[in-house]
KOLPA-492279 format. One record per residue (C-alpha): residue number from 1; x, y, z; residue in one letter. Coordinates in Angstrom, 3 decimals, decimal comma. Layout:
<atoms>
+-----+----------+----------+----------+---------+
! num !       c1 !       c2 !       c3 ! residuo !
+-----+----------+----------+----------+---------+
! NUM !        X !        Y !        Z !       a !
...
+-----+----------+----------+----------+---------+
</atoms>
This chain:
<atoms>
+-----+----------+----------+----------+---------+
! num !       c1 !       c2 !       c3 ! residuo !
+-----+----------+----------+----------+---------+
!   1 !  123,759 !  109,432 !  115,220 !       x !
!   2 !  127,586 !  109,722 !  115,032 !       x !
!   3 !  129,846 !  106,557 !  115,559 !       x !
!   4 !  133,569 !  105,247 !  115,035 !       x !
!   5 !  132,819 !  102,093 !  114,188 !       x !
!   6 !  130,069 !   99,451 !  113,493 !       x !
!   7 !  129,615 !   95,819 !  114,365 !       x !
!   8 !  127,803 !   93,780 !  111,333 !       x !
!   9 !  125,001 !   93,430 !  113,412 !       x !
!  10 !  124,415 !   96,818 !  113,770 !       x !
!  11 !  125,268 !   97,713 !  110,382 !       x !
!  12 !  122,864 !   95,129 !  109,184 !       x !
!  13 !  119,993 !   97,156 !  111,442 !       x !
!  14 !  120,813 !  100,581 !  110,159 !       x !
!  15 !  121,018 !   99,352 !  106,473 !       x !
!  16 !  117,280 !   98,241 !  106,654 !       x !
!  17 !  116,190 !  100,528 !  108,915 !       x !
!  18 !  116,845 !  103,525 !  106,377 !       x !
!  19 !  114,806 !  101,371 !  103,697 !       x !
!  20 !  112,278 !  101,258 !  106,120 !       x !
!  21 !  112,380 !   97,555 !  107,563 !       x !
!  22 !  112,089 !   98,813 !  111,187 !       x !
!  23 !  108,765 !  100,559 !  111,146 !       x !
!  24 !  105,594 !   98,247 !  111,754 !       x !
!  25 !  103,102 !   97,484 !  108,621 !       x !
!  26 !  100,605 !  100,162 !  108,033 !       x !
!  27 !   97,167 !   99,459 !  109,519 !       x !
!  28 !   93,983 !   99,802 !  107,670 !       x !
!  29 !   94,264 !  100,461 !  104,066 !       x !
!  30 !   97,486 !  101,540 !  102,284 !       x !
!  31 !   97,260 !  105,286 !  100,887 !       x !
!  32 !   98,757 !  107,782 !   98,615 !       x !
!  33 !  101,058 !  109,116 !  101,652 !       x !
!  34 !  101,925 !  105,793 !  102,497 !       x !
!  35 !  103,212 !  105,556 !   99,294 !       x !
!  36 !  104,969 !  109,028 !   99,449 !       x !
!  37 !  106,985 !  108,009 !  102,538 !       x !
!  38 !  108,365 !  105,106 !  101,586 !       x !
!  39 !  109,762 !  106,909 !   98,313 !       x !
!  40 !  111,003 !  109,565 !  100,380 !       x !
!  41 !  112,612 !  107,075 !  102,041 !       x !
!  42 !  114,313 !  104,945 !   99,186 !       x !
!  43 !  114,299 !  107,524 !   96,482 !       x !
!  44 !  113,731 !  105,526 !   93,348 !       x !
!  45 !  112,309 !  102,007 !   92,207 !       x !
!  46 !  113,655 !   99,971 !   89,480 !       x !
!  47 !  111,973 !   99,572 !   86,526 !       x !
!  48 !  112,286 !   96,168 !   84,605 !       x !
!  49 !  110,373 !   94,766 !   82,182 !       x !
!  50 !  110,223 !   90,978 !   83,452 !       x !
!  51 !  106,930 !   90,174 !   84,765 !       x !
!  52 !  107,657 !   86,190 !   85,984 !       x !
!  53 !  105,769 !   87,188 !   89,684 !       x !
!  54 !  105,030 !   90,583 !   89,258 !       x !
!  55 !  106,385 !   94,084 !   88,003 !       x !
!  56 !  109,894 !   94,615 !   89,619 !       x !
!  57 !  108,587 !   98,017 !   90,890 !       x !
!  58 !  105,517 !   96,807 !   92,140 !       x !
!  59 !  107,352 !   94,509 !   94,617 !       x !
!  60 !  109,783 !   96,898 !   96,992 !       x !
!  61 !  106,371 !   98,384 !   98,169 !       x !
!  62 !  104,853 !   95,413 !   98,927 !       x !
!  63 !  108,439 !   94,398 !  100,520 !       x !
!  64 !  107,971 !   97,513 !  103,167 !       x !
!  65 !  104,019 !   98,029 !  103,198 !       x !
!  66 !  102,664 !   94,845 !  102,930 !       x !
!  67 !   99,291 !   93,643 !  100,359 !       x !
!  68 !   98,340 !   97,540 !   98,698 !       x !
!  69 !   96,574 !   98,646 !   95,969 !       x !
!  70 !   98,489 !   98,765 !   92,994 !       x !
!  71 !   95,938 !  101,141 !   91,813 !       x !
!  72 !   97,228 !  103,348 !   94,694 !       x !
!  73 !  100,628 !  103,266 !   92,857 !       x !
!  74 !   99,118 !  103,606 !   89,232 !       x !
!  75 !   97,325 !  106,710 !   90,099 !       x !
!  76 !  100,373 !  108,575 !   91,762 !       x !
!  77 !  102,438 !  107,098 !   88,321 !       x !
!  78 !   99,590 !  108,862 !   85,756 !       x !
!  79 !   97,297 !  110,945 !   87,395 !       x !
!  80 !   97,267 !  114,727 !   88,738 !       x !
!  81 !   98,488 !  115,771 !   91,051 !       x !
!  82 !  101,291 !  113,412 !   89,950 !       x !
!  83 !  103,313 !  112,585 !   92,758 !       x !
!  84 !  106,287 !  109,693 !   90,274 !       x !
!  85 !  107,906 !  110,335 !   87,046 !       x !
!  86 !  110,371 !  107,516 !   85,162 !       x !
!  87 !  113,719 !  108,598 !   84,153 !       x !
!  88 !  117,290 !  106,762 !   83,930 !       x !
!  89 !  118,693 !  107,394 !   87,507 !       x !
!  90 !  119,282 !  103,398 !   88,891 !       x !
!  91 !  118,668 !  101,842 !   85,435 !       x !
!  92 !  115,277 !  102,598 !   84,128 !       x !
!  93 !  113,809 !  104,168 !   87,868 !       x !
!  94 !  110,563 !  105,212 !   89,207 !       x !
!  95 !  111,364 !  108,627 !   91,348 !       x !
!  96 !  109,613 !  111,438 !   93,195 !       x !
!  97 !  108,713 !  114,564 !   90,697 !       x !
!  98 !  110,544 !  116,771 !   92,866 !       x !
!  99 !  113,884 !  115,055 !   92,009 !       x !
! 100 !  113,645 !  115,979 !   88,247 !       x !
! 101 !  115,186 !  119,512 !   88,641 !       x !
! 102 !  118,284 !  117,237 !   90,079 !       x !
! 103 !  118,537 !  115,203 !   86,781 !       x !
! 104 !  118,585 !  117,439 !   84,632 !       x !
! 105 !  122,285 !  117,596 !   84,279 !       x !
! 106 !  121,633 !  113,881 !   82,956 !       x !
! 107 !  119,322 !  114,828 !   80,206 !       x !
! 108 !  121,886 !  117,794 !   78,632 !       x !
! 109 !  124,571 !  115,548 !   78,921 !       x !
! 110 !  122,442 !  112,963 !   76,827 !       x !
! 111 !  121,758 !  115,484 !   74,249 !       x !
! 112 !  125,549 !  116,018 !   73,725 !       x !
! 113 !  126,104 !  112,011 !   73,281 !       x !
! 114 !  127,318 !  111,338 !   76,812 !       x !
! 115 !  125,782 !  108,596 !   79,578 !       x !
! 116 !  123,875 !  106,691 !   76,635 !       x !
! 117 !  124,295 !  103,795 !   74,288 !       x !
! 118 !  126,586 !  104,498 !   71,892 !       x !
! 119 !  124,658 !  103,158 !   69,609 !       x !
! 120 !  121,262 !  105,042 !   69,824 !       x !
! 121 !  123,617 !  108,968 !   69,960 !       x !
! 122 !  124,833 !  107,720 !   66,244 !       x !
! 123 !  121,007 !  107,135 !   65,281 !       x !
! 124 !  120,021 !  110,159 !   66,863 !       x !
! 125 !  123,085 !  112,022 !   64,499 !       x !
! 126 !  121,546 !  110,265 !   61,295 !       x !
! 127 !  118,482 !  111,157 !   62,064 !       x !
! 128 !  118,313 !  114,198 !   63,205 !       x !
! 129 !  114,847 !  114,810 !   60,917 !       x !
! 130 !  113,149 !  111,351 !   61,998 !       x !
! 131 !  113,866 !  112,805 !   65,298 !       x !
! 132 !  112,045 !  115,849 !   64,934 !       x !
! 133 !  109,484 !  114,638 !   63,141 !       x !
! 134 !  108,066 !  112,450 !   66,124 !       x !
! 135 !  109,061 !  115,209 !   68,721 !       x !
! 136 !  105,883 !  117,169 !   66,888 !       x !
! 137 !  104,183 !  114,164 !   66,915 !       x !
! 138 !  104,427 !  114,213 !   70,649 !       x !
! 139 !  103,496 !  117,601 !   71,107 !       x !
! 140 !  100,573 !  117,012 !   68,716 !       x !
! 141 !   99,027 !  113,567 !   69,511 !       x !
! 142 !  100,755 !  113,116 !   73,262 !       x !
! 143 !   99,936 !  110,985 !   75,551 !       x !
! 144 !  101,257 !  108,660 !   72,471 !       x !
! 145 !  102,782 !  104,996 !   72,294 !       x !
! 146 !  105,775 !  103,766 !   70,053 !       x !
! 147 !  103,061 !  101,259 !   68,656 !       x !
! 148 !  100,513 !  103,586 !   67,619 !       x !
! 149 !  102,764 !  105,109 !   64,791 !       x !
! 150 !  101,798 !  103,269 !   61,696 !       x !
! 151 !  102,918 !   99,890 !   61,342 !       x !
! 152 !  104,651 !   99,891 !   64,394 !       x !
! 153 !  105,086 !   97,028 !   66,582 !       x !
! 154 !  107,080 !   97,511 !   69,752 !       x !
! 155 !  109,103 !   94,357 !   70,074 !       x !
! 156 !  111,518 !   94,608 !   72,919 !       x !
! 157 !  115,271 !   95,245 !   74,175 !       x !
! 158 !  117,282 !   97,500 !   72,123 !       x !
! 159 !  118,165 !   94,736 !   69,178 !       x !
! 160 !  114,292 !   95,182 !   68,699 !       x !
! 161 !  113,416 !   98,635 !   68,562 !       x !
! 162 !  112,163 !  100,019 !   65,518 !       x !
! 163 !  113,448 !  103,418 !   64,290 !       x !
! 164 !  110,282 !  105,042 !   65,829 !       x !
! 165 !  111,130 !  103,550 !   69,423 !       x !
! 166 !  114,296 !  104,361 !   69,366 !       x !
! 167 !  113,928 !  108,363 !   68,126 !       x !
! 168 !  111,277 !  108,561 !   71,715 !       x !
! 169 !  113,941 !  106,738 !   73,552 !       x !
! 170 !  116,552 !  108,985 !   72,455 !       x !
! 171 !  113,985 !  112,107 !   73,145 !       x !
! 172 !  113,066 !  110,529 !   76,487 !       x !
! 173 !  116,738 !  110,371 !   77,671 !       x !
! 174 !  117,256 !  113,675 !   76,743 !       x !
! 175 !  114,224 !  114,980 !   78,862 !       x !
! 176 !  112,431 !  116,334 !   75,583 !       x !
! 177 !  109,340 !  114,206 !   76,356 !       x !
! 178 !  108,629 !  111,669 !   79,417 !       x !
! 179 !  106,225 !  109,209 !   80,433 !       x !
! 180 !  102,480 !  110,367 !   80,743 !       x !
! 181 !  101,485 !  106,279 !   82,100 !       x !
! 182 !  101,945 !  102,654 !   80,892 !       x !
! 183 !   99,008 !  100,775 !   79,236 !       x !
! 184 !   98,575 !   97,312 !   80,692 !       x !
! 185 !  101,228 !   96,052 !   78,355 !       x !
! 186 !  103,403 !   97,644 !   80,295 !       x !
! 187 !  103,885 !   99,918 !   77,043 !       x !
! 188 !  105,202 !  103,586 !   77,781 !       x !
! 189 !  102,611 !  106,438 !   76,768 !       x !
! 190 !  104,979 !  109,249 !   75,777 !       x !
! 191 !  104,165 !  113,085 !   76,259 !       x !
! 192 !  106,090 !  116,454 !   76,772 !       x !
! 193 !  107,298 !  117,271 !   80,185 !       x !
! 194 !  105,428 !  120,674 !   80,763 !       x !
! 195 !  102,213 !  118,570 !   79,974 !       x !
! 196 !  103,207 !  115,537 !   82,939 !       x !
! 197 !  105,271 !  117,450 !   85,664 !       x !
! 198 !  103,403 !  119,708 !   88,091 !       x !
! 199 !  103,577 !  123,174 !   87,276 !       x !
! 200 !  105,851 !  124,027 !   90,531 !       x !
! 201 !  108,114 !  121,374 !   89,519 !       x !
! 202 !  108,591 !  121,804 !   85,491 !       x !
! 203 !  109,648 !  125,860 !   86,728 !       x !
! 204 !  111,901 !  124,921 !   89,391 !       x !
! 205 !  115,263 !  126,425 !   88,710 !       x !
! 206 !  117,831 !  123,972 !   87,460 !       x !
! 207 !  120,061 !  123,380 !   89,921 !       x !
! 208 !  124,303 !  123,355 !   88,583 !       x !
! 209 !  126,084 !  120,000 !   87,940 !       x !
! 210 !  127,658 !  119,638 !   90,853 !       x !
! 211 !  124,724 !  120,923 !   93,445 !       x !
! 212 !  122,594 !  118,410 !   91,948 !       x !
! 213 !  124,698 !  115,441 !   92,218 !       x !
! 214 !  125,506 !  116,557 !   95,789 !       x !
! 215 !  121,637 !  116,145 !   96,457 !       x !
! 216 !  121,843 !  112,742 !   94,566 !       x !
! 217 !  124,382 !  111,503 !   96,587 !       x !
! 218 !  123,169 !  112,649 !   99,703 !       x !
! 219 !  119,683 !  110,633 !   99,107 !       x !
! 220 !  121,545 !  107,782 !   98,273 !       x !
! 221 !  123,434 !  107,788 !  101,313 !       x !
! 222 !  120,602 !  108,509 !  103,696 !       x !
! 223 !  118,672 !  105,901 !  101,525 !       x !
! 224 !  121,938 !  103,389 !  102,455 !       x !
! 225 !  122,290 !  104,486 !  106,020 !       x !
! 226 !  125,749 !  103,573 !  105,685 !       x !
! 227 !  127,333 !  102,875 !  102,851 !       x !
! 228 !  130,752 !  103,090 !  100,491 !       x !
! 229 !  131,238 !  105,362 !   98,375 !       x !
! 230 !  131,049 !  103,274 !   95,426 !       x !
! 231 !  127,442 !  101,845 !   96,773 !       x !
! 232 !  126,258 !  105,518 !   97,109 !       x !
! 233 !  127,534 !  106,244 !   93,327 !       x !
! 234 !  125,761 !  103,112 !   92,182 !       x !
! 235 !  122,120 !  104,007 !   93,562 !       x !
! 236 !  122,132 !  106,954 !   90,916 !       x !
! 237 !  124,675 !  105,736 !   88,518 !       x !
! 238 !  127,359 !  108,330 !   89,210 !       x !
! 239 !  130,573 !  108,615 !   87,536 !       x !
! 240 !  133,428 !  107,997 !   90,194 !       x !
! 241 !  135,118 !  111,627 !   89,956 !       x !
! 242 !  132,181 !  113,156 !   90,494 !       x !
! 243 !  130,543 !  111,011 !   93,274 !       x !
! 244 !  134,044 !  110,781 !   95,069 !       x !
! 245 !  134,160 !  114,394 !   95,113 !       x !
! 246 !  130,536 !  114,571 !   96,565 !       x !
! 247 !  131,000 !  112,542 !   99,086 !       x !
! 248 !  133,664 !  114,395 !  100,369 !       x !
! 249 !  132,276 !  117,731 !  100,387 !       x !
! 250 !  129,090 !  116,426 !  102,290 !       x !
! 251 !  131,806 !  114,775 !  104,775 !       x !
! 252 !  133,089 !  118,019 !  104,885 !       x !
! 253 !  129,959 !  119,317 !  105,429 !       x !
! 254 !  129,239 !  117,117 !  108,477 !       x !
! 255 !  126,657 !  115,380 !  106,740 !       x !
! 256 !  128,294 !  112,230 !  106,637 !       x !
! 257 !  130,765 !  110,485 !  109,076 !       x !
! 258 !  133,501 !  108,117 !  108,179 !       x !
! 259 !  133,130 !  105,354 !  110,431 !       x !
! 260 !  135,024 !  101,517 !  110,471 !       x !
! 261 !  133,623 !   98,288 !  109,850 !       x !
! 262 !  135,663 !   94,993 !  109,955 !       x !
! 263 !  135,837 !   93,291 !  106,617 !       x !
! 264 !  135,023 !   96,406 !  104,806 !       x !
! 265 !  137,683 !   96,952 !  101,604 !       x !
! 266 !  136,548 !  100,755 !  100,720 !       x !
! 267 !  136,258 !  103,114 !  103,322 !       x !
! 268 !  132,289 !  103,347 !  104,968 !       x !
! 269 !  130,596 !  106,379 !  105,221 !       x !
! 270 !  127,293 !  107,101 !  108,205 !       x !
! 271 !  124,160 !  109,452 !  107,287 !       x !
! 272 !  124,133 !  112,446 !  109,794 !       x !
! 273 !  120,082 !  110,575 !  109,732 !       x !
! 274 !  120,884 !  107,370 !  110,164 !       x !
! 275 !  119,152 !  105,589 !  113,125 !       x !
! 276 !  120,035 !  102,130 !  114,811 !       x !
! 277 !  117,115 !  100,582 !  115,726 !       x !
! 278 !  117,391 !   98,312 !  118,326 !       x !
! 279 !  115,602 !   94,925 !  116,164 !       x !
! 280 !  114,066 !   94,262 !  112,659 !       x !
! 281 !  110,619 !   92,556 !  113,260 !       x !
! 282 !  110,304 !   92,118 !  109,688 !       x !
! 283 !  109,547 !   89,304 !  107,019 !       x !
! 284 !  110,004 !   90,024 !  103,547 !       x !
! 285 !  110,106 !   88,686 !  100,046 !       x !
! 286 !  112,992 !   91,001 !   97,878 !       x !
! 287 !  112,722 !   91,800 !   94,536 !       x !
! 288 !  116,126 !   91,160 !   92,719 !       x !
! 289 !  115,827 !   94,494 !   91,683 !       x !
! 290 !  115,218 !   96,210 !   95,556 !       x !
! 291 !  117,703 !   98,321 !   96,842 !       x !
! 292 !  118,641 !   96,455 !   99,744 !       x !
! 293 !  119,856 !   93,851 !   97,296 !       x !
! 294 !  120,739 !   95,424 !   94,021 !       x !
! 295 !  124,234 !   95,670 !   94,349 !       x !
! 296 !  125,200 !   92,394 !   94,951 !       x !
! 297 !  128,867 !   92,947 !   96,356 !       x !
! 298 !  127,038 !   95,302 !   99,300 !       x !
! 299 !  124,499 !   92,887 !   99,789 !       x !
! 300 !  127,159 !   89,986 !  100,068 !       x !
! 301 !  129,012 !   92,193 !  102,727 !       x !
! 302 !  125,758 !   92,877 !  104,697 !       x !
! 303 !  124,011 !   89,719 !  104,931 !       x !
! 304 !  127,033 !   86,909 !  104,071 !       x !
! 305 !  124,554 !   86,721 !  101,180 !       x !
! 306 !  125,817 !   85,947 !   97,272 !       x !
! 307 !  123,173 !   86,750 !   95,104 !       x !
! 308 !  123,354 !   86,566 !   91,704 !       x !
! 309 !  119,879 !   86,940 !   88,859 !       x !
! 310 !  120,097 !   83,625 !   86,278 !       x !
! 311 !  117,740 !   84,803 !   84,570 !       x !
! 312 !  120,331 !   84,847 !   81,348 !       x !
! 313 !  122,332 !   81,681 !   82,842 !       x !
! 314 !  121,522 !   78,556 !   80,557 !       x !
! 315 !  118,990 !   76,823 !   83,040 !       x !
! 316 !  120,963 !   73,585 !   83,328 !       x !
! 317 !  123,181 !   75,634 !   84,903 !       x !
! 318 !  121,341 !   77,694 !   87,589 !       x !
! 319 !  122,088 !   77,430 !   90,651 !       x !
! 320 !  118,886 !   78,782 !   92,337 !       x !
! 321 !  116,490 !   79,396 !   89,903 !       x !
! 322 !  114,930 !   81,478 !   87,013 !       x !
! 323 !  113,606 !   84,595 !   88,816 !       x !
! 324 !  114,942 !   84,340 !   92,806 !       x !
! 325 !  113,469 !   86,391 !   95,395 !       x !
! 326 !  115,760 !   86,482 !   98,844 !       x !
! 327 !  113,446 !   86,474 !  102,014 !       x !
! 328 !  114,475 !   88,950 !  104,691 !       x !
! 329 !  113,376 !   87,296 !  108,439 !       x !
! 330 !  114,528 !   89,520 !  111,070 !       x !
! 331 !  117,598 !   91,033 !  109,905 !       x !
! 332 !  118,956 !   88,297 !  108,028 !       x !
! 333 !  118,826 !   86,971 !  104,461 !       x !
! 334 !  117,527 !   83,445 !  105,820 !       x !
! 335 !  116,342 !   81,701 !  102,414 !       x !
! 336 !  115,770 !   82,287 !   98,915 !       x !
! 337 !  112,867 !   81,498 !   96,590 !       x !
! 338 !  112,570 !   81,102 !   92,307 !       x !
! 339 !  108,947 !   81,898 !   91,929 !       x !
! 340 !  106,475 !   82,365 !   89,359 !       x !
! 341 !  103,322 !   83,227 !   89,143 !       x !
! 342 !  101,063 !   80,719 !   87,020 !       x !
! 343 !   98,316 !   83,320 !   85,883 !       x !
! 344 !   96,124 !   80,506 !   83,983 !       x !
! 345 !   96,230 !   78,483 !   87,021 !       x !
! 346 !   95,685 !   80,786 !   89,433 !       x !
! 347 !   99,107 !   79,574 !   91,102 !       x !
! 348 !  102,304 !   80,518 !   92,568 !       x !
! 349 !  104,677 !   78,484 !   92,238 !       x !
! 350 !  107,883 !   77,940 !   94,180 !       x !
! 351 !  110,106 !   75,992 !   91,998 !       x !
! 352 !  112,894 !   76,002 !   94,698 !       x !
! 353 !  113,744 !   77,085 !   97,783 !       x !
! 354 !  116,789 !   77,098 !   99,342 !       x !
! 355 !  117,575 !   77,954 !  103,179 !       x !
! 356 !  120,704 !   80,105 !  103,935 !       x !
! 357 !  123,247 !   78,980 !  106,037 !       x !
! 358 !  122,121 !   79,208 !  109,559 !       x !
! 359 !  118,883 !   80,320 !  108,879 !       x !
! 360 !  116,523 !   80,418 !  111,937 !       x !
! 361 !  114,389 !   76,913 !  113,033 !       x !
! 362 !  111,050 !   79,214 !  111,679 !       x !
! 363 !  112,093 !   79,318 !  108,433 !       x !
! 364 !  109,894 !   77,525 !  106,784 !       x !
! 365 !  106,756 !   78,557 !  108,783 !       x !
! 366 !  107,608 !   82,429 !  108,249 !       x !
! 367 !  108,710 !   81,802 !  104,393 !       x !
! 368 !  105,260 !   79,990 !  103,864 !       x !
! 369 !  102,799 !   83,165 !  105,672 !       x !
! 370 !  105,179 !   85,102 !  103,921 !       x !
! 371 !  104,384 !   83,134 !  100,472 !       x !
! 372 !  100,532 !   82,893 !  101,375 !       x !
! 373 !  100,146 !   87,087 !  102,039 !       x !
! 374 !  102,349 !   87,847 !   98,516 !       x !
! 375 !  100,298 !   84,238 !   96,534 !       x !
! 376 !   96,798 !   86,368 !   97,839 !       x !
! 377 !   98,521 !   89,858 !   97,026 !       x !
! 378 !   98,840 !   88,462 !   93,369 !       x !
! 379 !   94,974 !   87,216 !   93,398 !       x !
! 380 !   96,442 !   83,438 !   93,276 !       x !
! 381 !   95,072 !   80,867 !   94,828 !       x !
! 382 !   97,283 !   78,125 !   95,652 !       x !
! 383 !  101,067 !   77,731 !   96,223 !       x !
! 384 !  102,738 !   74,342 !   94,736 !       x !
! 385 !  106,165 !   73,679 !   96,083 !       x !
! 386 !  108,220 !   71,614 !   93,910 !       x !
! 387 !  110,930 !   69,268 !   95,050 !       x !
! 388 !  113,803 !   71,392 !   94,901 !       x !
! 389 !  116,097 !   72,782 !   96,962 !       x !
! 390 !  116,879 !   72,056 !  100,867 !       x !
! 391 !  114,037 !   73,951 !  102,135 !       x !
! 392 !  111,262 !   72,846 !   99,637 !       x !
! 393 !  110,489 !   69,798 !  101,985 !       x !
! 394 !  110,155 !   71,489 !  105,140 !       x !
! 395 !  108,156 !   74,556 !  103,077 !       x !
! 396 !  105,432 !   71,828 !  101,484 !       x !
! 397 !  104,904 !   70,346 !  105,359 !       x !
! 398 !  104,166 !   73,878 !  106,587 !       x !
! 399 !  101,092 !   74,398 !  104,394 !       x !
+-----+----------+----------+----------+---------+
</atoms>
């Protein structure tokens, strides 16, 4: 596909159609190669700790596959042949094991000090022999949890870390060990890489700097369809120079087009891949941490939508809620949703829900199948809509 210039319309189509919006939901049960495709497709899922509705890379799956297994995921995550290894790429990120030859550049750079907190290369300096120390442990006791070191107690964010969590952080971003598989906790198991990688993968050669970010940026551009150049540096966390210089050998290289789009303040780049399909059939709850909506200023230029997490806004304050989920009807943001799933009660709960600015009439009905497939998804049994927000009326009557 090679154009001049895009309407919104159709860059709104070709944005979720390379996420994979515009293919129909898989019949039958959801599979291992189900699951490959859609990576293959997106590249990564964010990891992130907050568990209000459900693990925030659980949900982008469900977003494009509908109700699956999470099993199905777990296994490719921790069992051979391991198909997903965790590494910093977009944040914390879930990512095919072929793409850890192409991140590898990351974890030298990390072992010189550069692209981590400051704070954690000056622990890593003073102690260098702590360090150690739990690198043998690794390779001695591996698979092996920051909590099963004695008297440890993992207790969250970095102001929490103990000395022990932080010396396998610091040996996890530089690629000296990885994650084996999470205990229910959510807890990281830690082991060395040539004990977690496939064989084929843990010899591949390592590609140079610059090759490999040329492959990052190229999967983060096909992932985008069409895209800026800063929202293709953001999906891997590039540095502008390089990412900038990237993109224009791969324009260069015919793999991407320059193309126009009204509004638009950087210049907007098409995927030699990218397809417009003619409608999105889709409804959808997003995670806050998908990639269709992770960078908020792309998603405000796509969908008109502003979209900001409160999770850390003072909650007399928020706007929209705790933990809001937009919902994707067609190919249009047409609501958003703070939910949260009440485990002991066997309940989701929608404590508001707001409709967009001309959302469709079928709003409500779609949001509330939508709410019923992800409430059943969850093993919940009920949804409770509480008074708030200009949809929640409308949302109760459609039960």
């Amino acid at each position: 596909m090679q154009r001049d210039r895009l309407t919104p319309a159709e860059v709104r189509r070709i944005a979720l159609g390379a996420q994979g919006f515009s293919t129909s939901l898989p019949r039958g049960a959801v599979t291992r190669q189900h699951i490959k495709r859609v990576m293959a497709r997106t590249g990564l899922m964010q990891i992130d700790s907050v568990n209000v509705v459900a693990r925030a890379h659980l949900m982008p799956l469900y977003a494009r596959l509908g109700p699956y297994p999470v099993e199905v995921l777990q296994r490719a995550q921790a069992n051979k042949p391991r198909m997903l290894f965790e590494y910093w790429a977009h944040e914390a990120s879930l990512l095919p094991v072929e793409l850890q030859p192409l991140l590898r550049w990351r974890m030298e750079r990390a072992q010189c000090g550069e692209g981590v907190y400051k704070g954690l290369v000056h622990f890593a300096r003073e102690k260098r022999d702590l360090v150690e120390h739990l690198y043998k442990e690794v390779e001695n006791r591996g698979p092996i949890a920051a909590s099963d070191f004695d008297g440890e107690r993992g207790s969250g964010g970095w102001w929490g870390w103990s000395e022990t969590k932080k010396a396998l952080e610091w040996l996890f971003w530089c690629g000296r060990i990885t994650t084996h598989s999470r205990r229910p906790s959510f807890e990281r198991l830690y082991d060395l890489p040539e004990r977690v990688l496939p064989r084929d993968v843990f010899d591949a050669p390592t590609p140079r700097e610059d090759d490999a970010q040329r492959s990052l940026v190229n999967i983060a551009a096909r992932a985008l369809g069409v895209a800026s150049e800063p929202d293709i540096r953001d999906y891997f966390r590039l540095k502008p120079d390089a990412s900038k210089a990237r993109v224009a050998e791969l324009v260069e290289d015919g793999v991407l087009y320059p193309v126009a789009i009204r509004g638009w303040r950087h210049a907007a780049y098409l995927h030699k891949d990218a397809q417009l399909p003619r409608r999105i059939d889709r409804a959808a709850l997003l995670a806050p941490f998908d990639p269709v909506v992770w960078e908020r200023d792309r998603a405000e230029r796509i969908f008109n939508f502003r979209y900001r997490i409160e999770i850390y806004t003072p909650a007399h304050k928020r706007e929209h809620g705790y933990y809001v989920l937009p919902f994707l009807l067609g190919d249009r943001i047409a609501a958003r949703v703070d939910l949260k799933a009440d485990r002991a009660k066997r309940t989701l709960l929608v404590q508001s829900s707001h409709a967009e600015p001309n959302a469709p009439a079928h709003t409500a009905e779609a949001l509330r199948q939508e709410l019923e497939r992800f409430a059943s998804w969850l093993d919940l049994e009920a949804i409770l809509v509480m008074p708030r927000g200009n949809l929640a009326l409308e949302l109760r009557n459609a039960g």
